[in-house]
Residue, then its C-alpha position, 0 to 999 in steps of 0.5 A: x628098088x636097088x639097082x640090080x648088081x651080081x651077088x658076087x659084089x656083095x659079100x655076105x655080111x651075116x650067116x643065114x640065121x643071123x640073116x634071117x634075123x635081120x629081115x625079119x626086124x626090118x620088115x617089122x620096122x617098115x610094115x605098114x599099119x592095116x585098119x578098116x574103115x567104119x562107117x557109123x550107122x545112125x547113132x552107135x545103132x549100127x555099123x559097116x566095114x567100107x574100106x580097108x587100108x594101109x599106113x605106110x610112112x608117107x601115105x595111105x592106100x585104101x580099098x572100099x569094099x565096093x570092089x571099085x574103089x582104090x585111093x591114096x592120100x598123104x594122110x589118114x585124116x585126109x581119107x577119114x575126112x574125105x569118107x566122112x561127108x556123108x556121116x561118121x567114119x572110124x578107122x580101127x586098127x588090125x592087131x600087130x602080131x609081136x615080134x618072136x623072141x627067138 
């Protein structure tokens, strides 16, 4: 976090639309990437919805639908192999909405 400072000490660099614009791109360059974990049933017979997580640049959170359960990892792989000893985990992305053009 920033270290708190007056607004007086920052003058405006942008107007408020040109502003808004800027958030908006940089929230869109730092969001992390959402997927779900599934946990393959037998073979392609069936599948489960076990967890749900977020990539952020240097590292995962996860939160298993047991309501329990939070992890975090340095790496993707890391929770796939971690979740995968009992059978097979796929991780699927959630769609990123783009960015408007305005």
């Amino acid at each position: 976090m920033p270290a708190e400072e007056d607004d007086e000490d920052w003058p405006p660099l942008y107007d408020e639309k040109e502003f808004d614009e800027f958030v908006n791109r940089l929230v869109a360059m730092e969001q992390p990437r959402a997927f779900a974990l599934v946990a393959e049933l037998g073979v392609r017979a069936d599948a489960q919805v076990i967890g749900w997580g977020l990539q952020f640049a240097e590292h995962v959170d996860v939160a298993l639908t047991d309501g329990r359960t939070r992890l975090s990892f340095s790496t993707l792989d890391r929770v796939v192999r971690v979740l995968s000893s009992r059978g097979t985990v796929r991780v699927v992305y959630l769609p990123v909405d783009p960015l408007p053009d305005d």
